[in-house]
N, C-alpha and C positions, 0 to 999 in steps of 0.2 A: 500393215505394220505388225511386226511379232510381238508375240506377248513376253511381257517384262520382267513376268516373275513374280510368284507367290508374295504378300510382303510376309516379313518374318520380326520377331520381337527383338527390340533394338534397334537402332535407326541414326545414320549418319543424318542428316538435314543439311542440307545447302540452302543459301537466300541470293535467288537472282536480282543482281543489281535495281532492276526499275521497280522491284516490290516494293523494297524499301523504302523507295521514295513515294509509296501507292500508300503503303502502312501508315508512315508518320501523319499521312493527310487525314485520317481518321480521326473520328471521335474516341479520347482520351477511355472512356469505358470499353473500346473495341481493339486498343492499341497494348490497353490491356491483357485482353480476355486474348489474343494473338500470343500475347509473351509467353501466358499460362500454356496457350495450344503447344507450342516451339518447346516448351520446357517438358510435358509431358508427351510427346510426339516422339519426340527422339528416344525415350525411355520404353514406351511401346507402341509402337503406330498402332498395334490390332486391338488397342481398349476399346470398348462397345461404345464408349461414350462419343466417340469420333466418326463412328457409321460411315467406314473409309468404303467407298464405292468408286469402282473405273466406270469412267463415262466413253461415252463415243463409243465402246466396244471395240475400243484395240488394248485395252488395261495399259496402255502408257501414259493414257488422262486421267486422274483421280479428283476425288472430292471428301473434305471431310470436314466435319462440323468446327466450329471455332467458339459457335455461341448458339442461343437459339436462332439469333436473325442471321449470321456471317459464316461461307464457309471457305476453307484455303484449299485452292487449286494448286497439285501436286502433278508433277514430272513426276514418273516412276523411273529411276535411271538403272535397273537391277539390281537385285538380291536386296539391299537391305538398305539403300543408297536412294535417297530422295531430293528434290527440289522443288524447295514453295515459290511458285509464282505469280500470284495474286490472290488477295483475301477480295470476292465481291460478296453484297449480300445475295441471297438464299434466292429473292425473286428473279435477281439479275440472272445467274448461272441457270436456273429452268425454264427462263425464254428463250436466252441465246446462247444456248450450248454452242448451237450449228454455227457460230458465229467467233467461237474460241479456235483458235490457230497456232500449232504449235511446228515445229522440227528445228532441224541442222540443213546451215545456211549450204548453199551448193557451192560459194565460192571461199568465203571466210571459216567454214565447218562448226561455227560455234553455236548455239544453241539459241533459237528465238521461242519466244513466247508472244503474240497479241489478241488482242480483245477487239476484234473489227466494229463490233455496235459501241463500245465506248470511241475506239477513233470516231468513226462517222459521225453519232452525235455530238461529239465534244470540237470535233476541227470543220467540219461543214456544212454544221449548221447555221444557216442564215436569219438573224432578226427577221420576224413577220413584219410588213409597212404596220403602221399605226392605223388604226379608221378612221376615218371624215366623220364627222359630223354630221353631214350634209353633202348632196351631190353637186360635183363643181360646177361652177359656171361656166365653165368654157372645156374645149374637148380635152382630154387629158394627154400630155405631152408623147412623144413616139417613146417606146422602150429602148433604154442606153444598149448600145450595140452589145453582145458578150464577150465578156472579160477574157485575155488571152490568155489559157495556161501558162504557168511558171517553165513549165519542162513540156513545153509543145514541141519542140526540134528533138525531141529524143523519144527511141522506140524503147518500149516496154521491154524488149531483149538487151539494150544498150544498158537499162539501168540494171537490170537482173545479172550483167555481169559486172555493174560494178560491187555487188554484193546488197543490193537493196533488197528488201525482208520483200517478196516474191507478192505475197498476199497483199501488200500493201500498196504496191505499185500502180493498179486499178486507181487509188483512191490517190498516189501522188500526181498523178497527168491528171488531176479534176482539180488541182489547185491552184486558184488563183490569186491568192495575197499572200502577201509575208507575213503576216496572222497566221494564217492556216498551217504554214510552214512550220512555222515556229512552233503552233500546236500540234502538231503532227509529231514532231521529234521528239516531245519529249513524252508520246507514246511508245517510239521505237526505238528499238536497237542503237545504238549509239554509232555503230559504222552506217549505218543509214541516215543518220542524220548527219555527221559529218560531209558524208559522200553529196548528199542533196543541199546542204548549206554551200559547199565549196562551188557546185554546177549554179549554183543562183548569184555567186560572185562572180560570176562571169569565167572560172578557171576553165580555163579549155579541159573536155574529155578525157584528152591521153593523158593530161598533166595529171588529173584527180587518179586517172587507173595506175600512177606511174606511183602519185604521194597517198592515196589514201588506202585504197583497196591493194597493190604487190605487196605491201611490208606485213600484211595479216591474211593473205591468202594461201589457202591449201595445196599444195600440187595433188591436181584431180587423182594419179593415181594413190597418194597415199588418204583419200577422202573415204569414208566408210558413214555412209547417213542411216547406218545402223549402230553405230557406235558411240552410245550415248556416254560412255565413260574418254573417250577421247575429245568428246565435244566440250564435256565441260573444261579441260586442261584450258580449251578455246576461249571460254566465255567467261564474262564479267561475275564470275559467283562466288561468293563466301560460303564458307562454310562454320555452320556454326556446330561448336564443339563444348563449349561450356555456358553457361550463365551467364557470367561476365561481360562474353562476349555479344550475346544477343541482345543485357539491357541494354550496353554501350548502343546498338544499332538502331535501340526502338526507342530508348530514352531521350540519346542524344539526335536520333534522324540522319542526319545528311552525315554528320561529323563522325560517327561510329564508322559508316561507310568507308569516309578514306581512310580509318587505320585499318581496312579491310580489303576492300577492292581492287583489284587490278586488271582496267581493258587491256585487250589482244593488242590495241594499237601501242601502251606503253609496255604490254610483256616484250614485243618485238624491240624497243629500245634497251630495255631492262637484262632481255636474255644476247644480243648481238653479243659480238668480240670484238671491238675499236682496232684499226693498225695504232693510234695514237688517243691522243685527249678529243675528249667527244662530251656536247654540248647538249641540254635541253633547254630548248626557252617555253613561254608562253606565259599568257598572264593569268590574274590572281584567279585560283579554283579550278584548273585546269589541273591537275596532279603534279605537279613537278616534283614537292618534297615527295608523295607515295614512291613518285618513279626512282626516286633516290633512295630510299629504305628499299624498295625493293632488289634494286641494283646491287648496295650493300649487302642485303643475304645472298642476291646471286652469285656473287666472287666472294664471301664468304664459302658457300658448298660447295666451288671450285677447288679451294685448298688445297694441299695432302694437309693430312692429321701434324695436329703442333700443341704448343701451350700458347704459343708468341701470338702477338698484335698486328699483324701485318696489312691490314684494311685500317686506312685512316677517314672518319666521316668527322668534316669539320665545317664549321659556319661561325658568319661575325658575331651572331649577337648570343651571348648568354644564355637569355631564356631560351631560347630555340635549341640550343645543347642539348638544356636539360628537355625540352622537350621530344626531342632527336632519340633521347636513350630510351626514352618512357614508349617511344613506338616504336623503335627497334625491339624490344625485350618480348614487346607485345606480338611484334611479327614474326618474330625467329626463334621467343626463348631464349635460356640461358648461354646454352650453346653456340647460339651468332652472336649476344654479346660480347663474350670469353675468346672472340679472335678480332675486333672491332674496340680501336679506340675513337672513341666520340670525347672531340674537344672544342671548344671556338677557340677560333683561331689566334685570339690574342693569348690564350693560356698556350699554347702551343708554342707561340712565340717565347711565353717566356719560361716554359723548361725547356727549351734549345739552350737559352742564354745562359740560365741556374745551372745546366750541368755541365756548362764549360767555365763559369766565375762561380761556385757555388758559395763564395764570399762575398754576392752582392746582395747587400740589405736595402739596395734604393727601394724607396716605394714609388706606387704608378700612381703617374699624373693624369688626371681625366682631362679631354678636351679642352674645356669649357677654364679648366683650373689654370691650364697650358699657358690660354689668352690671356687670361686673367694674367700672370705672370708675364707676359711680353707688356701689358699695357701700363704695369707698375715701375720695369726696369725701365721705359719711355721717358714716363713722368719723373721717376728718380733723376733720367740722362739731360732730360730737359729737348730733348729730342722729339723735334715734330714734325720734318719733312717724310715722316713715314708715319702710318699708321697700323696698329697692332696688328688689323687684320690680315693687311697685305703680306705684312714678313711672315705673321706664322703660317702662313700658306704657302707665301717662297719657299719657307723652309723645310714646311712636311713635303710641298710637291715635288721643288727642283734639289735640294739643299739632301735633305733624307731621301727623297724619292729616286733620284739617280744615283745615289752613294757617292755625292760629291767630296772629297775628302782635304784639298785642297783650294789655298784664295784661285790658283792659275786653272783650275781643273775647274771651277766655278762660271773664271772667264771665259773657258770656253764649250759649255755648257750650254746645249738648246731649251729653252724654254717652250715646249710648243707649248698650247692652249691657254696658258697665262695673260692674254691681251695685253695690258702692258706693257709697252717693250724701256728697255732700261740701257743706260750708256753704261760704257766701263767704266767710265768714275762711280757712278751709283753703286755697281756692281759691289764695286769696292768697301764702298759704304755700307752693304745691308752685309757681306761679308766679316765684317768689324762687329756686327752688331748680332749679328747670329756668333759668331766666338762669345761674345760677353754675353748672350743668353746661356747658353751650353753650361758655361762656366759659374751662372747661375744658381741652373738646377743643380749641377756637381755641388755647389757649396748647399743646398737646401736639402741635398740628401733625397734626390728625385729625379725619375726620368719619364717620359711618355710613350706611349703604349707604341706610339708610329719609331721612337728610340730602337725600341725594343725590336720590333722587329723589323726593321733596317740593319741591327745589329743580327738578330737571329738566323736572317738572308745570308750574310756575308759567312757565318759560322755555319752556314747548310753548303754554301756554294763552294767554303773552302776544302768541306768534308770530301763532299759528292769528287775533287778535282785529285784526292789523294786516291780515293777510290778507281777512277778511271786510270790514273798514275799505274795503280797495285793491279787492274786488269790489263794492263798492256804488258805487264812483266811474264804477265802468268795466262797469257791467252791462250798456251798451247795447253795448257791444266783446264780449260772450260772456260777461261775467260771472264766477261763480267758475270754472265748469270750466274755464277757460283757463289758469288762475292755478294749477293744477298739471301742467298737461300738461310734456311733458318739453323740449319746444321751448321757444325763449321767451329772455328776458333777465332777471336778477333775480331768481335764482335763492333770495333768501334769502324771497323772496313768495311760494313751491311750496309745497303742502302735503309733505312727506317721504316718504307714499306712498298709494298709491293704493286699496292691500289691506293687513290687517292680518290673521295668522294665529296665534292662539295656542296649544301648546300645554300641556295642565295649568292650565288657569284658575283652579283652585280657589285657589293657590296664590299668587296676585299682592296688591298691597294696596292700596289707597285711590291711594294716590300712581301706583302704575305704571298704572292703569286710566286716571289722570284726564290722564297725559301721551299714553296710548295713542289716546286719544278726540281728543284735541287734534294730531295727526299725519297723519290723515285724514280727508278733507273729510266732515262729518256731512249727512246727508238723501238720500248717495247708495248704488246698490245695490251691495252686496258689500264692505262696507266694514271692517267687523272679522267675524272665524268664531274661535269660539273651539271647545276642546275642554276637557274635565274632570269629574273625580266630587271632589263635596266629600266623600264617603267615603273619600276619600283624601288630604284636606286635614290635611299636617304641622305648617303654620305658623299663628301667630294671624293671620292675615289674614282677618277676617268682614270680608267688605263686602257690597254690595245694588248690584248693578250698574244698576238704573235709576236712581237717586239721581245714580250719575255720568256719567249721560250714555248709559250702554250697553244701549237698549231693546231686550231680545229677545224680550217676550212677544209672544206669538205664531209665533215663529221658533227655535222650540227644537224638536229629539228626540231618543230615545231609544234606546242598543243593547241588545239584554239578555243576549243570547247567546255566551258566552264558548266560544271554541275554542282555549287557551290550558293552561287551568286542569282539572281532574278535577273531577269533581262531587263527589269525595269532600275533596279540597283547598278548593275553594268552599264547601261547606257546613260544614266548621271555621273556616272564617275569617269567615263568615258569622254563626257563631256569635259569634265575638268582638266582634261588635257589639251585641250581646244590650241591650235597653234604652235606645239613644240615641238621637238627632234631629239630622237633617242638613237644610241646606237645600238650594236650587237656585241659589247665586246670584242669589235677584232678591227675596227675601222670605218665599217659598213651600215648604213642606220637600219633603222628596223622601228617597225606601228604594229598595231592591233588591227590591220586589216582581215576579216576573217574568225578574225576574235566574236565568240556568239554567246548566250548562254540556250538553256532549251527549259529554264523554269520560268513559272511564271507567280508575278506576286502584288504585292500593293508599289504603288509608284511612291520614293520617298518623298517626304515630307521636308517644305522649307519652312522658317517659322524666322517672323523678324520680332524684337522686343524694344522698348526703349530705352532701356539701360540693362546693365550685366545684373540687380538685383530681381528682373522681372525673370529675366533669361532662366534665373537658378527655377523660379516658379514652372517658366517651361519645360525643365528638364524633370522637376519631381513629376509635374500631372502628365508628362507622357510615360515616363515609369510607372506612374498606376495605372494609366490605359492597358500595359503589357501586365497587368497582376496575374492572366496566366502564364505569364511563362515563368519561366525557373527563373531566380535572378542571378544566379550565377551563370545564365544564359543573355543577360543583358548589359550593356557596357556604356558607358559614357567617356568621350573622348574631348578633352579640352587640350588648346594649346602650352601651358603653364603650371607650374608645379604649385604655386599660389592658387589656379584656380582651382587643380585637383581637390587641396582640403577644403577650398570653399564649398565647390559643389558635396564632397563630402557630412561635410557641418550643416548643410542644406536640407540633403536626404535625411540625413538624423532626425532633424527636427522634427521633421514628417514622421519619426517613425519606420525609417526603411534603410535598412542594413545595405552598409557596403565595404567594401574591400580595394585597398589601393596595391595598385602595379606598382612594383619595383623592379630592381634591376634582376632580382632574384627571382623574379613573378610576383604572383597575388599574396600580399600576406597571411590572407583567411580564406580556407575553401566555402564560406559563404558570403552570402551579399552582391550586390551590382557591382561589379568591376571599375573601375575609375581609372583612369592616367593619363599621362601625355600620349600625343601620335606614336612618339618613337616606342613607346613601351606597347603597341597593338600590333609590332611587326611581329607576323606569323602565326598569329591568334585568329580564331574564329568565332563569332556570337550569332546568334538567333535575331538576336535587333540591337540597335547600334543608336546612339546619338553622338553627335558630333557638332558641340558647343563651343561660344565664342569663335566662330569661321567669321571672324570682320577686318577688316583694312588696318595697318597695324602690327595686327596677333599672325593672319596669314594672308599675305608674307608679313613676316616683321618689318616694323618701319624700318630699317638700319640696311635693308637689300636696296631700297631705291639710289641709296649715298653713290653705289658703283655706276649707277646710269652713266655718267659724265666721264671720269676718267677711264675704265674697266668694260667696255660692253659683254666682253665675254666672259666675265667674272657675274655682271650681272644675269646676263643670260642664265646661267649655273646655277646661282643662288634659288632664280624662280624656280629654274625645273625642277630643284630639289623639293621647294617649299611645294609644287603640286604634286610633286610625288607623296608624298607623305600623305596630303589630303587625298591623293588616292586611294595610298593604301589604306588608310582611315575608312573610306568608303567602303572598297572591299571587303571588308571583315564582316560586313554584316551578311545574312542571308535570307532572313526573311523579312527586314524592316530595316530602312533607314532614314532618321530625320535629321535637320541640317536647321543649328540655330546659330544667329547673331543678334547682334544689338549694335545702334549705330549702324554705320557704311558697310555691307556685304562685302567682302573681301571680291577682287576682280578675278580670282576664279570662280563665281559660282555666276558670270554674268552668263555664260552660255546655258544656264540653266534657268535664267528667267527673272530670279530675283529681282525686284523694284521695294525692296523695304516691306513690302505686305506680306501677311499670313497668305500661303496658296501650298500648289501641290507640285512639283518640277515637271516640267515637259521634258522627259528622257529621250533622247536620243535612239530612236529601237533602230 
């Protein structure tokens, strides 16, 4: 290998993906003394105090001190251009040099780094038997046959084209458990584990060469395995450039990473050109929002030069907005934000509305306030053959959700998914009674959020039709495309924007897809990119997005690999899904088969109490078990806004600060975090509890009432309710416990629960 080049004072530093997760495992005085390295490293690699020495004798391996015990293994990538790829101690790196393995992959070109004596001892080492006592009695049984390799049917050349890290390949045909596997991957390269995860699901060969290894492979002739500045473009690495951004990486661990990293596997989604709207699914910690910021600077840097907003990135809930802007700013700067409007999507909804009535002072009705209101105008009517929850679900799904605007248009009206089916005299009846709701809210000086944009729909879809009207006149002038460029006069004939980036799709409904569609010009490439797992779909929002316009078949994929979550955390939450059906957004179902994670950690914790007074006791003494972590790293999740200040008023007493989720986020940047389920969508913690999970709280009593009339309404309500306690689950990453009092809720039976204190049998 050529030599790399003098180093010179000053110094880019990059941090290869698997470091970081090498670093945070470190003791807190060594995770330290790293920061310090990374802080002064980059200012001057050649201070003496670092005794930068190339090893191996090709000056593209270096070494430099970190501490007296710890030193950081450096890539030389030329002139002045570095990458740290693992901090071992001082004894390790002087035994097993011969044993460090570094280059650019032959088939994917991106940059590997491993440590073969840490794999070998860490993934195949075998428990020693215990010793007898004493010699047995009788002869000692024949030795169990030997266990058959995982990847026995595949040649060493089969897997080295599928881009498997070359060096390590010896050691994957010697493995025979899903253990080993598991611990293997989350030594290497992450298309290596993908690649060998998918061959151990039984994915036939050509299918893995077709989905995993083509969408990240090199064409051999533009491949240069001397070209360590093109490899890295390839590979999973940050680069660190300020402060900021390195404590973010070392402080926070896993969580600094994704507002950082981005695999080959989703730059290829990130960087493609869509002929139409184009999908990312997978479940929780697999990238999907990274993949969507990054997406967004990518048609961002497309542009030409402007002032205008022509990339729209939008999502349901609130906090995730503001959360949306704070890592966008972080990944692009000022300059991607200043052509990027970031909104969720109900505010969007309603400046569509405001700046065609800019004289409406109605205020917005929440959910919950909505029912509330159907179930008072009932009792006023004296009206009881129906009950609230039925109509106001007629009426958000079939009523507002098809823009039925009429009693006759009503009658004839498909209801699909509804169960229920209704005669046309009924029809008639809930017809009467959604007018005298309507009329209602109009006298209360109010509308609801699904109002709005039902309304907002209709005011995008009339826009977009005058638009198509004005390019059929003037086709031979350039036609539509002209008619949203940013130049021009007449500005109310633009289509609003040019890209549309969603994130959490599962989560939007009928009304916000159909104003999304009508916002940007349809037939052209890169038009909507959405992202989402309806496994984590809270709200009743079923739609089928080709119905509305939003064709992605064919333009869909999939993440499966979660670097986020423990597979010990994944596989109880995994469980809680035990027997339902999800679909894909477009008609077609869709599971987490495939779905992995490659970390590994404590198996959560179930914990039963006798009543909700003890339960509070379990929640403070396992927050002091975590007294080191940050507590703004640890969170407590109850079903109920009552129990939030309870457990609040709890901690106090103990002495231990916390901070309640609202709809706006956290009130206080310090203390345990507290809230309902719904307030942890898209949050991440270090450890996680998740109180009050009993028969009742989840699901709430009030889902069983549909059993009898409604199966598919019941069905609904559950999957919702386990979704939530999914996503609930998910959010932690390196600890999860699970308390109730009284009856364990019937989702955590696949997890073992019988009312006692124990530890969950995860699912691996």
């Amino acid at each position: 290998m050529t030599s790399a080049g003098a180093p010179t004072k000053g110094a880019t530093l990059r941090l290869l993906d698997k470091a970081d997760k090498e670093i945070v495992k470190l003791d807190q005085p060594v995770v330290d003394a790293v920061y310090r390295f990374q802080h002064d490293f980059r200012r001057n690699p050649e201070a003496g105090s670092f005794r930068l020495t190339s090893l191996k004798d090709d000056r593209r391996l270096w070494s430099a001190w970190v501490n007296k015990d710890h030193r950081a293994l450096l890539l030389h990538l030329g002139h002045n251009d570095w990458l740290l790829v693992a901090v071992r101690h001082r004894s390790h790196v002087d035994a097993h040099l011969d044993r460090l393995t570094y280059g650019i992959n032959q088939v994917t070109g991106a940059i590997e780094y491993v440590d073969l004596q840490v794999v070998e001892e860490d993934v195949l080492r075998k428990p020693a038997p215990e010793p007898t006592a004493k010699a047995p009695l009788a002869p000692a049984p024949p030795a169990p046959p030997p266990e058959t390799p995982l990847f026995a049917e595949y040649t060493a050349q089969q897997l080295a084209d599928l881009g498997v890290v070359e060096p390590l390949i010896p050691i994957v045909l010697k493995l025979t458990t899903d253990d080993e596997l598991r611990g293997l991957a989350e030594y290497a390269p992450r298309h290596t584990g993908e690649v060998l995860f998918r061959l151990r699901d039984g994915v036939p060969y050509e299918k893995v060469r077709q989905q995993v290894t083509e969408p990240v492979a090199v064409e051999p002739e533009k491949l240069d395995t001397e070209d360590w500045q093109a490899a890295v473009g390839r590979s999973a690495v940050a680069v660190i450039t300020d402060d900021a951004s390195l404590e973010s990486i070392l402080e926070e661990g896993d969580f600094g990473r994704w507002k950082v990293f981005l695999h080959p596997t989703q730059a290829k989604l990130v960087h493609r050109t869509y002929s139409g709207p184009a999908r990312v699914g997978g479940g929780p910690g697999t990238g999907k929002t990274i993949v969507a910021l990054h997406r967004v600077k990518h048609l961002v840097d497309q542009l030409p030069a402007g002032h205008t907003k022509p990339v729209l990135f939008t999502t349901y809930n609130k906090n995730l907005a503001a959360d949306l802007r704070s890592r966008l700013l972080s990944l692009g700067g000022p300059q991607t934000l200043a052509r990027v409007d970031i909104l969720h999507v109900d505010q969007l909804a309603t400046r569509v509305v405001r700046e065609a009535d800019p004289g409406n002072a109605k205020r917005r009705l929440e959910d919950l306030a909505a029912l509330r209101e159907w179930r008072q105008m009932l009792a006023e009517t004296g009206e009881t053959r129906w009950d609230a929850e039925f109509l106001s679900d007629e009426w958000n799904q079939v009523i507002l959700g098809q823009a039925v605007g009429s009693r006759a248009d009503y009658f004839r009206v498909r209801r699909a998914g509804r169960g229920r089916s209704i005669s046309r005299a009924e029809r008639a009846e809930i017809w009467q009674l959604a007018e005298r709701y309507t009329q209602r809210l109009d006298a209360l000086g109010v509308e609801t959020h699904r109002q709005v944009a039902e309304r907002a729909a209709q005011l995008e879809i009339h826009r977009k039709q005058k638009i198509e009207a004005k390019a059929r006149q003037q086709d031979e002038r350039g036609g539509l495309d002209n008619i949203h460029l940013e130049a021009g006069s007449g500005a109310w004939l633009r289509y609003r924007y040019r890209h549309i980036v969603v994130d959490e799709a599962q989560d939007l409904s009928a009304a916000h897809w159909k104003m999304l569609r009508a916002m940007v010009p349809e037939g052209q490439p890169n038009d909507i990119f959405l992202v989402g797992d309806t496994h984590q779909r809270i709200y009743d929002n079923q739609v089928t997005l080709g119905s509305l316009g939003v064709n992605i078949r064919g333009r869909s994929a999939r993440l499966t690999l979660s670097y986020r979550t423990t597979r010990e955390i994944l596989g109880s939450a995994i469980g809680l899904l035990e027997g339902t059906d999800y679909d894909d957004l477009d008609g077609s179902g869709e599971d987490l088969a495939g779905y992995r994670s490659v970390l590994r950690g404590r198996r959560p914790t179930l914990r039963s109490a006798p009543d909700w007074d003890r339960e509070l006791d379990l929640i403070v003494d396992q927050v002091k078990q975590w007294a080191d972590i940050a507590r703004e790293s640890v969170a407590v999740c109850v079903p109920t806004n009552d129990m939030v200040t309870q457990v609040a008023y709890r901690l106090a007493q103990r002495g231990i600060t916390s901070t309640e989720i609202t709809r706006d986020g956290p009130k206080s940047d310090e203390g345990v975090h507290i809230g309902t389920m719904y307030r942890f969508k898209g949050l991440e913690y270090r450890c996680m509890i998740i109180a009050g999970v009993r028969e009742g709280l989840v699901p709430r009593a009030s889902v069983d009432a549909w059993q009898k009339n409604d199966t598919t309404r019941h069905r609904r309500e559950l999957n919702m309710a386990r979704s939530l306690l999914f996503v609930a689950a998910t959010r932690a990453r390196d600890a999860l416990a699970i308390f109730w009092s009284g009856e364990p809720s019937r989702f955590l039976r696949p997890l073992g629960p019988a009312g006692a204190t124990r530890t969950s049998r995860a699912r691996l």
